[in-house]
C-alpha positions in Angstrom: 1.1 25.8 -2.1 -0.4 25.9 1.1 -3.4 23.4 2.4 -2.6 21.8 -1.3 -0.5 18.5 -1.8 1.1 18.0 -5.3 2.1 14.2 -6.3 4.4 13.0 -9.3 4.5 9.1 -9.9 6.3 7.9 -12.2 6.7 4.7 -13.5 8.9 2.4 -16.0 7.9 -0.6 -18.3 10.5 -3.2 -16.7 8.0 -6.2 -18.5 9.2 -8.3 -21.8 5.8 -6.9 -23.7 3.9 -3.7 -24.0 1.5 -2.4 -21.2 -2.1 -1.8 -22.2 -4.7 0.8 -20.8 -1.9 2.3 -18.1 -3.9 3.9 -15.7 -2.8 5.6 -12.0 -4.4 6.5 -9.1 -3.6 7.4 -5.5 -5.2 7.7 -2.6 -4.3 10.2 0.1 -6.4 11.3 3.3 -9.0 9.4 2.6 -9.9 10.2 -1.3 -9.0 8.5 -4.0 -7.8 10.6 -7.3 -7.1 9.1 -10.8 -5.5 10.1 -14.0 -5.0 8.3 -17.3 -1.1 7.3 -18.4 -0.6 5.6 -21.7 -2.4 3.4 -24.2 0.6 1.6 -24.6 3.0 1.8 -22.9 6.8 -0.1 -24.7 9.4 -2.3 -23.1 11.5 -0.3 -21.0 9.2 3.1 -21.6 8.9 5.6 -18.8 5.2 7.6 -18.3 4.9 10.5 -15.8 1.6 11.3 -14.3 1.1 14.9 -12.3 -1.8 15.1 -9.3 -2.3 18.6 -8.2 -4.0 20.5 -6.0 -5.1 17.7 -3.5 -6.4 19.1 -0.9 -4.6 18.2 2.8 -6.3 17.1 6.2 -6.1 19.8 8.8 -4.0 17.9 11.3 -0.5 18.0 10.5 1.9 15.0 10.6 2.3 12.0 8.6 -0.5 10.4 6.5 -0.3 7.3 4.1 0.3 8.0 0.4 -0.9 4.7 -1.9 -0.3 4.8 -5.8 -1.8 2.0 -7.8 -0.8 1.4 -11.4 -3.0 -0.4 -13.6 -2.4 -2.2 -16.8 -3.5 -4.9 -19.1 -1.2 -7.3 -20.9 -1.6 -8.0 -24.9 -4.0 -10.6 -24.2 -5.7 -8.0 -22.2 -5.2 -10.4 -18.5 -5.6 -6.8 -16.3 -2.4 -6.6 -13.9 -1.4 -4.0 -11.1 1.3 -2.7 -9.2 0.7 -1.2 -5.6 3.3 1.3 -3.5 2.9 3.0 -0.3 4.8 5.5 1.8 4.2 8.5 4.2 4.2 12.0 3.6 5.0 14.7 6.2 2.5 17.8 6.4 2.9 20.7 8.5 5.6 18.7 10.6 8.0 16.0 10.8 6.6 12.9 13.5 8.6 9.8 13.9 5.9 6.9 15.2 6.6 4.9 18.3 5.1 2.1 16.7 7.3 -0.3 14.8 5.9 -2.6 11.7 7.7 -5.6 9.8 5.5 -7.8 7.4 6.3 -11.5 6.8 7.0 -12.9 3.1 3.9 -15.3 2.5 3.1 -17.8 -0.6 -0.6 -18.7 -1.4 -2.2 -20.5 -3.9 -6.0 -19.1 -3.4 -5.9 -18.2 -0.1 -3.3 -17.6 3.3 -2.7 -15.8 6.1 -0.3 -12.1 5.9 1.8 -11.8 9.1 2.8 -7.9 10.3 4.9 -8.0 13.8 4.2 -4.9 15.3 5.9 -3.2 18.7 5.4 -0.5 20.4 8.8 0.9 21.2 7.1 4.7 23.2 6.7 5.1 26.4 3.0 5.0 26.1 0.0 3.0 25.2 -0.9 3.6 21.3 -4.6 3.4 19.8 -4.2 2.8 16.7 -5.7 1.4 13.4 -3.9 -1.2 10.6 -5.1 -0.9 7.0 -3.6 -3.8 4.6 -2.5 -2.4 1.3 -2.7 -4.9 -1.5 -2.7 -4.8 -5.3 -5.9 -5.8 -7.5 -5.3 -9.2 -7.5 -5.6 -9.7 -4.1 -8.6 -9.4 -1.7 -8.9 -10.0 2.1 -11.8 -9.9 4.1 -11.2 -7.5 6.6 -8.6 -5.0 5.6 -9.1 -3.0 8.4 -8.6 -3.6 12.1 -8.2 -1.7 15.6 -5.9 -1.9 18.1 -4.2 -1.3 21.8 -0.6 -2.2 22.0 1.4 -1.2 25.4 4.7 0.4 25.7 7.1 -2.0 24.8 4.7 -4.8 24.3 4.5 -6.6 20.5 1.5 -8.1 18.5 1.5 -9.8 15.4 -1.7 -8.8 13.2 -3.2 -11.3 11.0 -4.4 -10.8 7.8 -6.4 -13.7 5.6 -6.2 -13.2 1.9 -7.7 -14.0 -1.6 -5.4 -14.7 -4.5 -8.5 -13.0 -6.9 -7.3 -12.9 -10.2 -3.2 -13.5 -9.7 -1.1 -15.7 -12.0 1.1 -18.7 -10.6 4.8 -17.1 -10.3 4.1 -13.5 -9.1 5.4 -11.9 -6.5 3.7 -8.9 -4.7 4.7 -6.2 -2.8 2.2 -5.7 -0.3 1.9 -2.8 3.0 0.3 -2.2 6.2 -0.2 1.0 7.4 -0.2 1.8 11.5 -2.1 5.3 12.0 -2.2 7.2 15.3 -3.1 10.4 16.9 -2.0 12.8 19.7 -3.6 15.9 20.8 -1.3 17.5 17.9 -0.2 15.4 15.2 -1.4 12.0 13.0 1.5 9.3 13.1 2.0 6.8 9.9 4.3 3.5 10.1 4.3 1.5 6.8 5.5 -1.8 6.9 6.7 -3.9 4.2 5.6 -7.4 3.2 5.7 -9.2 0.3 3.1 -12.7 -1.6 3.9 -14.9 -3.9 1.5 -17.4 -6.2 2.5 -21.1 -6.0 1.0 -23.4 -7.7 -1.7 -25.5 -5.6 -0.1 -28.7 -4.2 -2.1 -32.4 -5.2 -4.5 -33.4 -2.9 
């Protein structure tokens, strides 16, 4: 419908043990919107969640999408899983800014790396938002910046392994946001952290 954005997520059990308490949310435009899935959720089980009639900003373009899944193990040890992509209202835009994110391992805490470039032919202001799962904190998600025509920076990120386990392996996303006189602009780029266990001192 118009002015009204309609989200499906759906999501399999790929685990060796049952998920708890499955719960989703997204966020989109600003607002975050949650819906129960499952009590338990099997090995190998799919669950289907339905958002509608989310309301869209006035400015067409592309705007970040973020789903979060949450869940609990039988020992009740609360995991997540985080995805984000763009969606495309009103009009398709292709961003002139560029955005590749740098594998990282931490034990508590570590620097995420996003090379960014600006490959239009003019001078971008534009914002960086890190996406990260539950487990994970940083201190300043958020920052600005003014990146030239074909000039490249690479935005840092320090993080806080909060409450994740030594072997897993996150996906993790920035978001690059712009604006013209007519459109919003969305590049996601892709990173990924893994725990390690903390070396002897």
């Amino acid at each position: 419908a118009d002015g009204i954005l309609q989200v499906e997520v759906r999501a399999t059990n790929k685990g060796d043990e049952p998920a708890r308490e499955v719960h989703v949310h997204i966020m989109f435009s600003g607002k975050r919107h949650g819906q129960p899935g499952k009590d338990l959720l099997r090995e190998s089980e799919p669950v289907t969640v339905f958002f509608r009639n989310i309301p869209l900003p006035p400015k067409p373009g592309a705007y970040p999408l973020i789903t979060r899944i949450g869940f609990q193990d039988i020992k009740g040890h609360p995991f997540s899983a985080v995805s984000c992509t763009s969606v495309s209202i009103g009009q398709n835009t292709a961003s002139a800014l560029e955005c590749l994110g740098k594998a990282a391992s931490i034990s508590k805490d570590g620097i995420l790396r996003f090379a960014v470039k600006n490959s239009g032919s003019e001078s971008r202001r534009a914002s960086a938002t890190l996406v990260l799962p539950e487990e994970l904190s940083a201190q300043i998600p958020r920052m600005d910046l003014v990146i030239e025509p074909g000039q490249e920076q690479v935005l840092l990120f320090e993080i806080s392994n909060f409450s994740a386990l030594v072997g897993a392996v996150y996906p993790v996303f920035c978001c690059l946001e712009y604006d013209s006189e007519h459109a919003h602009y969305t590049q996601v780029g892709n990173g990924s952290v893994r725990i390690v266990k903390a070396e002897n001192l």
